[in-house]
Structure formats: C-alpha cells, structure tokens
N, CA and C atoms as a LAMMPS dump frame, in Angstrom:
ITEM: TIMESTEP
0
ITEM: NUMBER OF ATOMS
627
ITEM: BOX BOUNDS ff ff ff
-5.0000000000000000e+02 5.0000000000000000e+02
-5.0000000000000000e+02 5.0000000000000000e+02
-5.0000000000000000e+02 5.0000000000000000e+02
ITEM: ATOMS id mol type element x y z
1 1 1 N -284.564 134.422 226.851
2 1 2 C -284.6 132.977 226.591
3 1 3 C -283.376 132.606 225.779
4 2 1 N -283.031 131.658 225.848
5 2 2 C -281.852 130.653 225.169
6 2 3 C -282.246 130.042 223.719
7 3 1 N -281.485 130.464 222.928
8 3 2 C -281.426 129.773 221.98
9 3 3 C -281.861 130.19 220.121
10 4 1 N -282.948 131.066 220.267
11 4 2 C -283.713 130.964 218.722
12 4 3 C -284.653 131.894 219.051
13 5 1 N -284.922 132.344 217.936
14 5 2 C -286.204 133.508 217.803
15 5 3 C -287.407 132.107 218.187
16 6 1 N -287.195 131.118 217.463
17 6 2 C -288.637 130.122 217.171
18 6 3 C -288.852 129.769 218.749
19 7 1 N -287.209 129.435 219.745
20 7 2 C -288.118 128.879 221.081
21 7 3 C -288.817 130.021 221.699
22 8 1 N -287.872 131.159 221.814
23 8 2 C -288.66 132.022 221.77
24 8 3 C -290.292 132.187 221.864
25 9 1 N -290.395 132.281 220.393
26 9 2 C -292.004 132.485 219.896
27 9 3 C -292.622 131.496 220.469
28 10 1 N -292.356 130.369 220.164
29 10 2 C -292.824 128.829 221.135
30 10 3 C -292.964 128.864 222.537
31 11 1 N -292.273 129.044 223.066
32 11 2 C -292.391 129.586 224.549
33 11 3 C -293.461 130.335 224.926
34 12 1 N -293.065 131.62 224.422
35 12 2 C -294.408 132.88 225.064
36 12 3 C -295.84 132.517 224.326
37 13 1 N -295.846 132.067 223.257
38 13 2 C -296.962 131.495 222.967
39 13 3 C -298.101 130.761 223.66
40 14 1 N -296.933 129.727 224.38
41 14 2 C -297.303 128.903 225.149
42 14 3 C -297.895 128.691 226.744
43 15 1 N -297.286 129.991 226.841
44 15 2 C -296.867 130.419 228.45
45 15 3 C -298.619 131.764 228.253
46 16 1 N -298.606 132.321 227.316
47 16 2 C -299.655 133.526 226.817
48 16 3 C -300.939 132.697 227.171
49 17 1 N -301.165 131.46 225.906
50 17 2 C -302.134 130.588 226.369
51 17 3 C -302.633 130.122 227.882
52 18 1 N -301.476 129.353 228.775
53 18 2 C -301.664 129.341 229.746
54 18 3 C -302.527 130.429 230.603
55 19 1 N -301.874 131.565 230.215
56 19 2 C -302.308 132.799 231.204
57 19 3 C -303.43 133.059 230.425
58 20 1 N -303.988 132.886 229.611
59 20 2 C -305.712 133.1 229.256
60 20 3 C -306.337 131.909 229.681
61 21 1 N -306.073 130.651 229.963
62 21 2 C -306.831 130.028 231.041
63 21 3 C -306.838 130.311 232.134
64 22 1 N -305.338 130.943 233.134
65 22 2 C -305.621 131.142 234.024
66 22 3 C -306.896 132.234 234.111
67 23 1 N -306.441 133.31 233.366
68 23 2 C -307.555 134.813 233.646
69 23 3 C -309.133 134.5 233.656
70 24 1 N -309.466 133.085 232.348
71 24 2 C -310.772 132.563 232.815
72 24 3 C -310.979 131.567 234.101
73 25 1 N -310.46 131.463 234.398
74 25 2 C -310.775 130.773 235.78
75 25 3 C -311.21 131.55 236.823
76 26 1 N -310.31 132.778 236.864
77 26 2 C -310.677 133.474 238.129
78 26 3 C -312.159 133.694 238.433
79 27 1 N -312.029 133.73 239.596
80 27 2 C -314.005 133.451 240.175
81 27 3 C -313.56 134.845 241.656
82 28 1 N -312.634 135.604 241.878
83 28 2 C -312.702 136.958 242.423
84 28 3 C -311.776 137.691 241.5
85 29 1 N -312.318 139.26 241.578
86 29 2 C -311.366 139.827 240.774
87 29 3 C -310.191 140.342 241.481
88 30 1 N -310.383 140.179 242.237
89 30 2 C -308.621 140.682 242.855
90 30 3 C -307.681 139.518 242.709
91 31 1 N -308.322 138.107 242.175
92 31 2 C -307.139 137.511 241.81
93 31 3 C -306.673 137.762 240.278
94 32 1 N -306.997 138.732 239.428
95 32 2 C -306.598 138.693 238.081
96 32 3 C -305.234 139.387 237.95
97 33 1 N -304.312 140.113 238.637
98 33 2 C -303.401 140.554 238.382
99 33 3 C -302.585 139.172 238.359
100 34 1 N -302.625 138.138 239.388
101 34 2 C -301.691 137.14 239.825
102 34 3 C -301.873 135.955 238.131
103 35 1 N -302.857 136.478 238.371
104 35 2 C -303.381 135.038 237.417
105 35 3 C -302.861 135.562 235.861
106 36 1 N -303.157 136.778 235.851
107 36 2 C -302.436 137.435 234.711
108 36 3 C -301.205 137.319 234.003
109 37 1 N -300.414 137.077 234.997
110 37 2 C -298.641 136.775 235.288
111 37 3 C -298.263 136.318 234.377
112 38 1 N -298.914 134.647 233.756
113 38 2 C -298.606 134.152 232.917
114 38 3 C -298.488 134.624 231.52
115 39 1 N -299.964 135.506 231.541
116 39 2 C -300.049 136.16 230.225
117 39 3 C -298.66 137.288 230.043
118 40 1 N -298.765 138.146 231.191
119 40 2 C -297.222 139.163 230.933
120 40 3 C -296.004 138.333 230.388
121 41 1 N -295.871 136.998 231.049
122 41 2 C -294.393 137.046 230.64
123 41 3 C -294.536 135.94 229.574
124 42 1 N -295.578 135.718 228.895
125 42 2 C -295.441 135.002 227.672
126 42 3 C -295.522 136.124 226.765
127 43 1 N -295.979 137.228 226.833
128 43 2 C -295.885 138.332 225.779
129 43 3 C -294.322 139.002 226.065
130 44 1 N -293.874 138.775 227.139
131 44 2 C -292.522 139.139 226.792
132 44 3 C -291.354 138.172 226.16
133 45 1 N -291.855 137.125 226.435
134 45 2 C -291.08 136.447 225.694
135 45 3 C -291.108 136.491 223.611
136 46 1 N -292.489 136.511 223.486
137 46 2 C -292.83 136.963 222.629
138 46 3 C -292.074 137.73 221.798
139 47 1 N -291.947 138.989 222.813
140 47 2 C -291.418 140.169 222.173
141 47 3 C -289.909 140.197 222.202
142 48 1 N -289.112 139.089 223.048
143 48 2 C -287.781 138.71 222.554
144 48 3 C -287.55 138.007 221.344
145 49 1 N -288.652 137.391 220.72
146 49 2 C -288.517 136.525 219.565
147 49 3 C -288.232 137.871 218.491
148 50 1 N -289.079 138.862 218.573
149 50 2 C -288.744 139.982 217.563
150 50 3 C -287.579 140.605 217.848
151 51 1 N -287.003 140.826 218.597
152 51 2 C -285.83 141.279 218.97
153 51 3 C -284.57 140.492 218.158
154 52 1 N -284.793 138.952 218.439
155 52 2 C -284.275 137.605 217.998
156 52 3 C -284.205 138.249 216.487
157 53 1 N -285.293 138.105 215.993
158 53 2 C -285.44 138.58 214.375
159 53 3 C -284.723 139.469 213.764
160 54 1 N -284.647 140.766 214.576
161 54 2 C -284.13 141.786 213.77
162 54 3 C -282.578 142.089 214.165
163 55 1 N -282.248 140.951 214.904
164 55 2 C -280.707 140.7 215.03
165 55 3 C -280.266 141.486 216.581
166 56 1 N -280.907 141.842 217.446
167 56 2 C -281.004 142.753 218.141
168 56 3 C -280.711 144.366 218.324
169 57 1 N -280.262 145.233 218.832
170 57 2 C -280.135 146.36 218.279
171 57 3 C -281.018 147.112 219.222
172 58 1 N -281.308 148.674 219.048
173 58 2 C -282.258 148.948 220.133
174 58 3 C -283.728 149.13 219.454
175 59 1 N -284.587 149.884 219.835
176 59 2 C -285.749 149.915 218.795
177 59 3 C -286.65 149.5 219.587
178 60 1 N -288.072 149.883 219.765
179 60 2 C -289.377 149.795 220.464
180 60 3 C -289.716 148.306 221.131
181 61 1 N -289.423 147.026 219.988
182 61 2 C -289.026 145.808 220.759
183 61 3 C -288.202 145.812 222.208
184 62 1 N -286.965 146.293 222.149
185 62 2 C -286.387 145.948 223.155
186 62 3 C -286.119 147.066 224.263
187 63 1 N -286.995 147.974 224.112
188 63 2 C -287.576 148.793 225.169
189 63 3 C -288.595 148.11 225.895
190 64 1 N -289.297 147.616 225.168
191 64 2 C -290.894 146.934 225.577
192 64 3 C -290.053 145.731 226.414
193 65 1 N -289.233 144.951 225.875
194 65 2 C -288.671 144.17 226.785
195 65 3 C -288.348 144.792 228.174
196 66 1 N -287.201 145.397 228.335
197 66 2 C -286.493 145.636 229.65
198 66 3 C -287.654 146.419 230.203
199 67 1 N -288.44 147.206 229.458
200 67 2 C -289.378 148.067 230.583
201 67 3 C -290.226 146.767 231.609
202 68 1 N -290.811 145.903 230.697
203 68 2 C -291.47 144.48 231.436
204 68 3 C -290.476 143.932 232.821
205 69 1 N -289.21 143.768 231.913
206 69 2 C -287.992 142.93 232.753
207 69 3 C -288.336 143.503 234.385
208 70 1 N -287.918 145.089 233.997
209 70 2 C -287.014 145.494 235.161
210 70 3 C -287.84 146.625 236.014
211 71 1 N -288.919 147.774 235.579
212 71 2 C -289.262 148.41 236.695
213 71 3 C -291.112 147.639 236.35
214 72 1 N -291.518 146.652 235.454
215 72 2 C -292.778 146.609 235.758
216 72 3 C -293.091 145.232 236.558
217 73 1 N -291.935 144.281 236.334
218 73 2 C -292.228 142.943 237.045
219 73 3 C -292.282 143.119 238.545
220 74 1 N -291.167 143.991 239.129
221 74 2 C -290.905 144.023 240.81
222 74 3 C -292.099 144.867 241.354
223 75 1 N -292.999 145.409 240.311
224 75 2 C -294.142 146.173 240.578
225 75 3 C -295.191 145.21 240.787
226 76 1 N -295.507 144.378 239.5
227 76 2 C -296.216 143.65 239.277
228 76 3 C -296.768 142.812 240.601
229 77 1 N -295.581 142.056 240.608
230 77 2 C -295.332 140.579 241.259
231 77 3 C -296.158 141.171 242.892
232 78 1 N -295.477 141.679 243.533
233 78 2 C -295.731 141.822 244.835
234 78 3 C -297.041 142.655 245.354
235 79 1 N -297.606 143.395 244.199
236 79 2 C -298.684 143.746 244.357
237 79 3 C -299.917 143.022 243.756
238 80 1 N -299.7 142.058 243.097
239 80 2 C -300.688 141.204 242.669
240 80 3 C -300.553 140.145 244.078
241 81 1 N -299.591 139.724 244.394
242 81 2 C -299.643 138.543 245.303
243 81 3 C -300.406 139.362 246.754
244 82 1 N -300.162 140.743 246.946
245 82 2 C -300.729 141.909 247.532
246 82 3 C -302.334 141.506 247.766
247 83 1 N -302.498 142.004 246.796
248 83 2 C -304.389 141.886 246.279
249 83 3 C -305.105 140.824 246.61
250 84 1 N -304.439 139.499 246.265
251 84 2 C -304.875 138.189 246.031
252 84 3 C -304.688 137.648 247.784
253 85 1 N -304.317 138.175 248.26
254 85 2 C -303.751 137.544 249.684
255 85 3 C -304.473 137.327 250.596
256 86 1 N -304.666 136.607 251.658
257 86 2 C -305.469 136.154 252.765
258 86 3 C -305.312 137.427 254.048
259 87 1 N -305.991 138.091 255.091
260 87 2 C -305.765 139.155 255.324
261 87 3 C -304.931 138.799 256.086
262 88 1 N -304.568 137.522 256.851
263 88 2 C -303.463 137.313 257.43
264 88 3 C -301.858 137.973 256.982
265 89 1 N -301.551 137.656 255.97
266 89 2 C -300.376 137.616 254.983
267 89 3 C -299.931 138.811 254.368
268 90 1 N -300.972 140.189 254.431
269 90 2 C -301.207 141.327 254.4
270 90 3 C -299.704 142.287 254.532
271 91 1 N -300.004 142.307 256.148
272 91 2 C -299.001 142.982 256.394
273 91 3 C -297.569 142.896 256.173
274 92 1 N -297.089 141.584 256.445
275 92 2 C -295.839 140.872 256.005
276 92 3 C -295.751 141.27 254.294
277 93 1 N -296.309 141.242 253.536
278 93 2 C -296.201 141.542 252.34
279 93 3 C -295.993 143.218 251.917
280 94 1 N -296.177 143.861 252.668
281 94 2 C -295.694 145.506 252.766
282 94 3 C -294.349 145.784 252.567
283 95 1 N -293.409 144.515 252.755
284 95 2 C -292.073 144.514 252.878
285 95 3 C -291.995 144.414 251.168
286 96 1 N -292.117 143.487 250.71
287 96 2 C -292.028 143.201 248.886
288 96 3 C -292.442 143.986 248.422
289 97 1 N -293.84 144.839 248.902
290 97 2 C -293.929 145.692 247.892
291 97 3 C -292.847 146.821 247.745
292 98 1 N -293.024 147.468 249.42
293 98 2 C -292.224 148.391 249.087
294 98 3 C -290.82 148.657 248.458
295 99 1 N -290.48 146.848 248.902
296 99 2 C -288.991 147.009 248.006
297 99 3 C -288.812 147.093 246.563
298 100 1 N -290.256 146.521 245.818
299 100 2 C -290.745 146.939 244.486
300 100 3 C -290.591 147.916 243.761
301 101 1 N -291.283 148.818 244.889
302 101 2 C -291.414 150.507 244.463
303 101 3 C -289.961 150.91 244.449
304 102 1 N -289.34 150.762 245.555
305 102 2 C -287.811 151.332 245.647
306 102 3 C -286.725 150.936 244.977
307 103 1 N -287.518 149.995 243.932
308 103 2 C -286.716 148.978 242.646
309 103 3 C -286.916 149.822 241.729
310 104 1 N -288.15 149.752 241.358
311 104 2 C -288.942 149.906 239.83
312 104 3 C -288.031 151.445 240.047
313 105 1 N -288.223 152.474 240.501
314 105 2 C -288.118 154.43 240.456
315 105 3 C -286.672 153.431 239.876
316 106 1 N -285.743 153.542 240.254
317 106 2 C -284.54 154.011 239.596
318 106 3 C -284.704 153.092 238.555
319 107 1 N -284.334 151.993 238.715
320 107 2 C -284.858 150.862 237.481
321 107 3 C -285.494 152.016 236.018
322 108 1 N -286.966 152.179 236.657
323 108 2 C -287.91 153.57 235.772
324 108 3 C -286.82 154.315 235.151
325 109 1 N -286.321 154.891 236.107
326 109 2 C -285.009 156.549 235.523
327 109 3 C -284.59 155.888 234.729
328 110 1 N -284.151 154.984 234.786
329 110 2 C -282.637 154.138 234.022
330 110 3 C -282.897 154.231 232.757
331 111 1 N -284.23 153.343 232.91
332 111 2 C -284.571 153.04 230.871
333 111 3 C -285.308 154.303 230.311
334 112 1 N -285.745 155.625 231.17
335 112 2 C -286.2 156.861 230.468
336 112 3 C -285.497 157.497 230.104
337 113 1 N -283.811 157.468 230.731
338 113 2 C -282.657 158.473 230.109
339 113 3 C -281.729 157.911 229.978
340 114 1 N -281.551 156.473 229.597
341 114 2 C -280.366 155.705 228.998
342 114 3 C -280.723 154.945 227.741
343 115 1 N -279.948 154.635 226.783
344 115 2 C -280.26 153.62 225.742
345 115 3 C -280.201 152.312 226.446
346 116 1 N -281.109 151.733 225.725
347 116 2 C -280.933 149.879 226.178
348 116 3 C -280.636 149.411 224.574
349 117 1 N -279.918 148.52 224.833
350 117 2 C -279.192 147.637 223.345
351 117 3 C -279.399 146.664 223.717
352 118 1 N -279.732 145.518 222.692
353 118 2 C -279.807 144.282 222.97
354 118 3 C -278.571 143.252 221.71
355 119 1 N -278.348 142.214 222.615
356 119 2 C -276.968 141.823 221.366
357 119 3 C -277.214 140.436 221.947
358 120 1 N -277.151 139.653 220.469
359 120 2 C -277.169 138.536 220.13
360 120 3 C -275.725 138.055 220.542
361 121 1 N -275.382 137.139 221.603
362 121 2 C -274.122 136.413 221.8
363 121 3 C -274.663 134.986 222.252
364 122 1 N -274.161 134.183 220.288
365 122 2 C -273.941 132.531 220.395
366 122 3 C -275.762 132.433 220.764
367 123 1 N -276.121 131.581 221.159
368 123 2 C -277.48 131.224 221.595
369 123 3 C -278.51 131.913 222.749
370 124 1 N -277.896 132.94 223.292
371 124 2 C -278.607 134.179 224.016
372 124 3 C -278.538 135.403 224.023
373 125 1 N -279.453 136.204 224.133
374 125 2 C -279.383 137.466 224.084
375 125 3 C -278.958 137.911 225.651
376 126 1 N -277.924 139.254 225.223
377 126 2 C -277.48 139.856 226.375
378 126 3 C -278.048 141.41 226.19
379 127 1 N -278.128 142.572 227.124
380 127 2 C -278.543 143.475 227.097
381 127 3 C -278.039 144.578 227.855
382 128 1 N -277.517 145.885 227.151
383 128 2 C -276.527 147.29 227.595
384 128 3 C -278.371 147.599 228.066
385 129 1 N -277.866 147.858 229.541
386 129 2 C -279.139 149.071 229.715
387 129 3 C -278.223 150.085 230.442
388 130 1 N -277.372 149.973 230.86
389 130 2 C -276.473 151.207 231.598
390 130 3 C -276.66 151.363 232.687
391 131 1 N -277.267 150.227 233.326
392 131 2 C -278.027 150.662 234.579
393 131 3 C -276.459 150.308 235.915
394 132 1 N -276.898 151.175 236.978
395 132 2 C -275.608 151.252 238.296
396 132 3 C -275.385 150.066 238.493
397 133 1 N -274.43 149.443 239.035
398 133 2 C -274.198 148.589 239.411
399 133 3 C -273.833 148.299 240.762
400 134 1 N -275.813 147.956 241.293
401 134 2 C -275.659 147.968 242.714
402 134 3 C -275.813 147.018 243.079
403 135 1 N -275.656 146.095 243.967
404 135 2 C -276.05 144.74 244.648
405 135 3 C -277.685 145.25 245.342
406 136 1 N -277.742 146.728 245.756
407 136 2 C -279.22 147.027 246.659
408 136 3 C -280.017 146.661 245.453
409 137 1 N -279.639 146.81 244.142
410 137 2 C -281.054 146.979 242.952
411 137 3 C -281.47 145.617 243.411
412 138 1 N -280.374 144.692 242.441
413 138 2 C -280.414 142.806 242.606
414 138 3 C -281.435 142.567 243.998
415 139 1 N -280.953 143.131 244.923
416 139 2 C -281.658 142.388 246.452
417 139 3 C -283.094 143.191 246.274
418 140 1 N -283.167 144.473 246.001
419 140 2 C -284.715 144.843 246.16
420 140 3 C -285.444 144.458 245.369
421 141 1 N -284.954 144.019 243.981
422 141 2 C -285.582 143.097 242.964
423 141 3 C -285.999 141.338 243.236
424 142 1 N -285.003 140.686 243.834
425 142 2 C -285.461 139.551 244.116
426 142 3 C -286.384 139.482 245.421
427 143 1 N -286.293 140.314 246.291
428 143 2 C -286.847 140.669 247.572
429 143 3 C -288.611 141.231 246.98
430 144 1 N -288.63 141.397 245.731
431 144 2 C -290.101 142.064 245.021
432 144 3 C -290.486 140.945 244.83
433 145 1 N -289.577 140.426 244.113
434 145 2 C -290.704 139.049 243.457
435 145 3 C -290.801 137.858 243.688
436 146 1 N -289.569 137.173 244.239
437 146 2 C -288.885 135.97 244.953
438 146 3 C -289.564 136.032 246.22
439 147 1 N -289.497 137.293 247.184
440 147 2 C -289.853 137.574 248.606
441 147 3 C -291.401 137.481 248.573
442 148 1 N -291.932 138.124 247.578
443 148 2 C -293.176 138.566 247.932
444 148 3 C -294.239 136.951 247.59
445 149 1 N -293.524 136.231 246.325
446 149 2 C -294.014 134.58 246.229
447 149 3 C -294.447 133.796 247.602
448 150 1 N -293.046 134.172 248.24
449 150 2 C -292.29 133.167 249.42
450 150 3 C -293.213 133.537 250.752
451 151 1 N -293.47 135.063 250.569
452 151 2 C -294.354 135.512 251.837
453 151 3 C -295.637 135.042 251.722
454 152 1 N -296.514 134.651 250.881
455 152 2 C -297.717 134.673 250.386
456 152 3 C -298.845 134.543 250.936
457 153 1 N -298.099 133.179 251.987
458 153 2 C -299.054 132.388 252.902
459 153 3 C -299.867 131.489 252.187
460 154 1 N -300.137 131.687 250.775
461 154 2 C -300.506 130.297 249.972
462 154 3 C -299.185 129.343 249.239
463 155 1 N -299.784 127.942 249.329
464 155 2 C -298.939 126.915 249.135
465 155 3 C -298.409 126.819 247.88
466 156 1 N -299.294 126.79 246.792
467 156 2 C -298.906 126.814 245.528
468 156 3 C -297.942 128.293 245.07
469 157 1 N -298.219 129.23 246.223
470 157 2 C -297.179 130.189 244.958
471 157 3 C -296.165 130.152 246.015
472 158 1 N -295.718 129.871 247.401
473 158 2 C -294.713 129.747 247.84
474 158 3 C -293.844 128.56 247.055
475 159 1 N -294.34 127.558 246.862
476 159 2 C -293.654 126.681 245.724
477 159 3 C -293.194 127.36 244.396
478 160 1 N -294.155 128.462 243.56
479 160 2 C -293.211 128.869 242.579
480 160 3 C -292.248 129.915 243.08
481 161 1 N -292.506 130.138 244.101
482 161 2 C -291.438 131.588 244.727
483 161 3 C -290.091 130.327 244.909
484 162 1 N -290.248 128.912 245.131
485 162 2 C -288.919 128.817 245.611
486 162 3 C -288.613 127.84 244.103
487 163 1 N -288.972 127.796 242.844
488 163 2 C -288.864 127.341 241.983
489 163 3 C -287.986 128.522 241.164
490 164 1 N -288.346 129.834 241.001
491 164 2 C -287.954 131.168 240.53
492 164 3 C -286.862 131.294 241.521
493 165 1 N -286.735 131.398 242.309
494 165 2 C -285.24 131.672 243.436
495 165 3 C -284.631 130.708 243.003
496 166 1 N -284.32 129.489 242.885
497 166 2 C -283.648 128.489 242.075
498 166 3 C -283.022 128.942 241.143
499 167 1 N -284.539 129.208 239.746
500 167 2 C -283.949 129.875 238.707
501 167 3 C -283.316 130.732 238.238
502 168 1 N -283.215 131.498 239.366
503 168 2 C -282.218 132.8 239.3
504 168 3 C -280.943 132.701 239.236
505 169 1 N -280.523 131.579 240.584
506 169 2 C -278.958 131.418 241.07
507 169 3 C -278.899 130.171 239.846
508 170 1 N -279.366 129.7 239.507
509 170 2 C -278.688 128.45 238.133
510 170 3 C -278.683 129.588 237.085
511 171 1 N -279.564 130.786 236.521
512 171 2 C -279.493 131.544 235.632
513 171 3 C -278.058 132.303 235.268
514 172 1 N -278.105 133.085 237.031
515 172 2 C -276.588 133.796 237.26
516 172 3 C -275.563 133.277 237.264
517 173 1 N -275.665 131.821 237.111
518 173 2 C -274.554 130.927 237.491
519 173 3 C -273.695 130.657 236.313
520 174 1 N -274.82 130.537 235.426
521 174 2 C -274.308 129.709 233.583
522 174 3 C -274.446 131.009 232.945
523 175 1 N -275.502 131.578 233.042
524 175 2 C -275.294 132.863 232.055
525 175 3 C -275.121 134.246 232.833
526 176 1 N -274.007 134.709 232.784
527 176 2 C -274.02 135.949 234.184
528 176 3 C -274.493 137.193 233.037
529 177 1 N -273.929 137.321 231.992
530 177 2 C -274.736 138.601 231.732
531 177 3 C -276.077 138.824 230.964
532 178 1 N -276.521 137.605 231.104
533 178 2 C -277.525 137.3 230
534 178 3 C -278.825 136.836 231.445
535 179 1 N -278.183 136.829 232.527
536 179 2 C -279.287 136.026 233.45
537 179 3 C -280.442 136.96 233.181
538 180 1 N -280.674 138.167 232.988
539 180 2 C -282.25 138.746 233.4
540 180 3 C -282.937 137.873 232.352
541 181 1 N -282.881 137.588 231.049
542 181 2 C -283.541 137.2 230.067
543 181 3 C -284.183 135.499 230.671
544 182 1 N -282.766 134.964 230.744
545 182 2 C -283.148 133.468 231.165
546 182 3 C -284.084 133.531 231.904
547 183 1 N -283.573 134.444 233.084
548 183 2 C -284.167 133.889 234.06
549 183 3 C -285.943 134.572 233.989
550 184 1 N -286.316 135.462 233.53
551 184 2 C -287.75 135.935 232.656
552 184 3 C -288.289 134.442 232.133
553 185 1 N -287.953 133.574 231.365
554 185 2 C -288.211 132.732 230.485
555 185 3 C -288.205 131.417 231.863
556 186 1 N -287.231 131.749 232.582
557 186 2 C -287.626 130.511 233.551
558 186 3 C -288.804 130.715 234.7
559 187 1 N -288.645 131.773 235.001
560 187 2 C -290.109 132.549 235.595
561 187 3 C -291.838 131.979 234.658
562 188 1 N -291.413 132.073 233.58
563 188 2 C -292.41 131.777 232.527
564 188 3 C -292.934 130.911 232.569
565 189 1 N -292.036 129.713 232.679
566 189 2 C -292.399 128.105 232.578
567 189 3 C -292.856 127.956 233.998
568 190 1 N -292.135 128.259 235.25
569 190 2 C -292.579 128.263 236.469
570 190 3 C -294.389 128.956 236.506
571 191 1 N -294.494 129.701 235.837
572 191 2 C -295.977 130.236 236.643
573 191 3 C -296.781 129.277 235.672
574 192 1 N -297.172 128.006 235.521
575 192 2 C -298.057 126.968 234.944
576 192 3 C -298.332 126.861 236.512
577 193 1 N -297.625 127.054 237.211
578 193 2 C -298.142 126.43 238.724
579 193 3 C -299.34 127.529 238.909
580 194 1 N -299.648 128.372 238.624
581 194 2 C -300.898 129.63 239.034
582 194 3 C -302.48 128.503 237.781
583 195 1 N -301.58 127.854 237.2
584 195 2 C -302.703 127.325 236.148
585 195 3 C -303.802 126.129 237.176
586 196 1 N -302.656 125.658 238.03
587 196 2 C -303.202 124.266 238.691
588 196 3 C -303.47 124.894 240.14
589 197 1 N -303.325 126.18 240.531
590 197 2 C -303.625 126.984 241.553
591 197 3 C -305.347 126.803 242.421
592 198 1 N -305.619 126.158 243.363
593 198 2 C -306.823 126.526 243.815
594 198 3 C -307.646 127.273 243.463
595 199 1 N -308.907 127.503 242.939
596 199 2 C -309.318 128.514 242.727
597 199 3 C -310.523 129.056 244.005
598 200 1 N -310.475 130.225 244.741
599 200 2 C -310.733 130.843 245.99
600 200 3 C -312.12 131.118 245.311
601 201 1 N -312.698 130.564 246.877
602 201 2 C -314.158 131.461 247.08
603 201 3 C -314.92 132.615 246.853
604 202 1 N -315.189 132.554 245.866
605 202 2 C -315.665 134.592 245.168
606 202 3 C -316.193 135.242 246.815
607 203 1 N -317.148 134.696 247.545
608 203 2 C -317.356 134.746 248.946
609 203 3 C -316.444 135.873 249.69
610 204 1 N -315.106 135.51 249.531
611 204 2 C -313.749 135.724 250.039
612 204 3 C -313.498 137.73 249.784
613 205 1 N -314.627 137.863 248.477
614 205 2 C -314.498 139.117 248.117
615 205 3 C -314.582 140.165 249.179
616 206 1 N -315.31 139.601 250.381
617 206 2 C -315.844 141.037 250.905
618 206 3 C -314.701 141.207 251.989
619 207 1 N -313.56 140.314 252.16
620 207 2 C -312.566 140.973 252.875
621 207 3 C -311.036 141.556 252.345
622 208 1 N -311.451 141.719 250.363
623 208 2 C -310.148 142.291 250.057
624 208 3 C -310.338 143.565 250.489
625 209 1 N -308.933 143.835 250.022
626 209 2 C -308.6 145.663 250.653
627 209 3 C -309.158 146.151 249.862
C-alpha cells in the first residue's frame, strides 16, 4: 500500500472486517475460501503497517508478507474460485489453477532460500526478494488470479477479475517496483465486491467436488 503505516492499518482493518461479514454469510461451505479473500488480504495489509513501523528491513513481518503476496495468493485465488464454482465452469478453471501451482513451487523456493528485504522509498514500500526475472512467473501469476476471476462463470467475480487486471497495469505503470504491494492493497479494496456477492443455495451442496 501507498503511503503510511496508519493507511495501511486503516485499510486492512477495514478490508479484515469486510471479510468477517463475508465468512458469516456463507450458507455452503465450499464457498468459504472465496469469501475468505477479503479477510487474507486485509491481514496482509495489516502486516505491511508493521513492516511500515519498524522502518522496513527483513524480519518475520515481511516474510509473512511476500509469503501471502507471492506463492499463497496464486494458490489461493484459483482454487477457491475452484471450489465455489458452478460444475459448468469446472473444467475451464483447471487452467488457473494449474498455472497457480506452477507459480507458487518456484515463487515457494524463492522465499525458502533467499532473503526478502523490504525498503521504505518516499510513500511506498518496495521489496528485494531475489526472485528470477521471468515474464513466465508475471503471466502464470496473473493467469492464477486475474484468469481464474475472469473464468468463473459468475458475474460478480468476473467483474472483480476485470477490476484487479486494471489494477495491476495502472499499479505497474506508476509504481514499477513497488507494484506487488499496490497492487495487493488494490486487490483489497476490489474484493468488497464478494461482500455484495449473491449468496448460493446451500441446496447447491450436493454437486460440489
């Protein structure tokens, strides 16, 4: 996020709340990973506010960050939208995940045998994780979570899938080395749309996977 430990804290706070209304709403349980979403990335934002605090630097904070960022979101995302899905939409969604999985493993390696640093520059935090510099990571990463929104076959999260794809290319655009953070924090504000989300027929249970 941009700016201050406080928007920071303000933010994920805010975004945390959200995602504990969403999690009481749910009426099947295979929608709680999706609905969850909100709660993950308001606790990561959260946990950039401490980062914010202690000037950045490396240290259990900003592990807990990038581990969220980078091999647990492309996990997350496409297998919750996975679960939650109409059996139509199923198969087409095999594509996001797997590009997930083939994200998260090296992503995984990266932050188990490299340092991650985090550094305060002007009003955003930027972050050394050491990781390769591949264009395949970028595409199997947005292809996890962007793709797997967009595939969904429901209306409301194909709308935040193309709200988050937005936020990415305006993220990369203004802040290029700082985009993973922004664009986390713009992801954040985007999933209020899972808050105003339909809520599905418990009924519906007896044809999840």
């Amino acid at each position: 996020m941009c700016w201050s430990a406080t928007a920071d804290l303000v933010a994920g706070t805010g975004i945390a709340a959200i995602g504990v209304a969403c999690v009481a709403r749910v009426r099947r349980v295979r929608d709680l990973p999706l609905a969850a979403l909100p709660l993950l990335l308001g606790a990561h934002q959260i946990i950039e506010s401490v980062i914010w605090r202690s000037g950045g630097g490396t240290g259990p904070a900003t592990l807990a960050w990038a581990v969220i960022a980078l091999p647990l979101l492309p996990l997350w995302v496409p297998l919750g939208v996975l679960w939650a899905a109409p059996p139509g939409a199923r198969r087409r969604l095999l594509v996001p995940v797997a590009a997930g999985i083939a994200t998260a493993v090296p992503l995984g390696y990266c932050l188990a045998t490299r340092p991650v640093t985090a550094e305060i520059r002007g009003h955003t935090l930027g972050y050394a994780l050491g990781l390769p510099r591949s264009g395949l990571l970028v595409a199997g990463y947005l292809l996890a979570t962007v793709g797997a929104l967009l595939l969904s076959g429901d209306r409301s999260l194909g709308r935040l899938g193309v709200l988050v794809a937005v936020g990415a290319a305006l993220c990369a655009a203004l802040w290029r080395l700082e985009s993973v953070s922004t664009w986390c924090a713009f992801a954040a504000v985007c999933s209020l749309i899972l808050l105003c989300r339909p809520r599905p027929d418990p009924a519906s249970d007896r044809t999840a996977v």
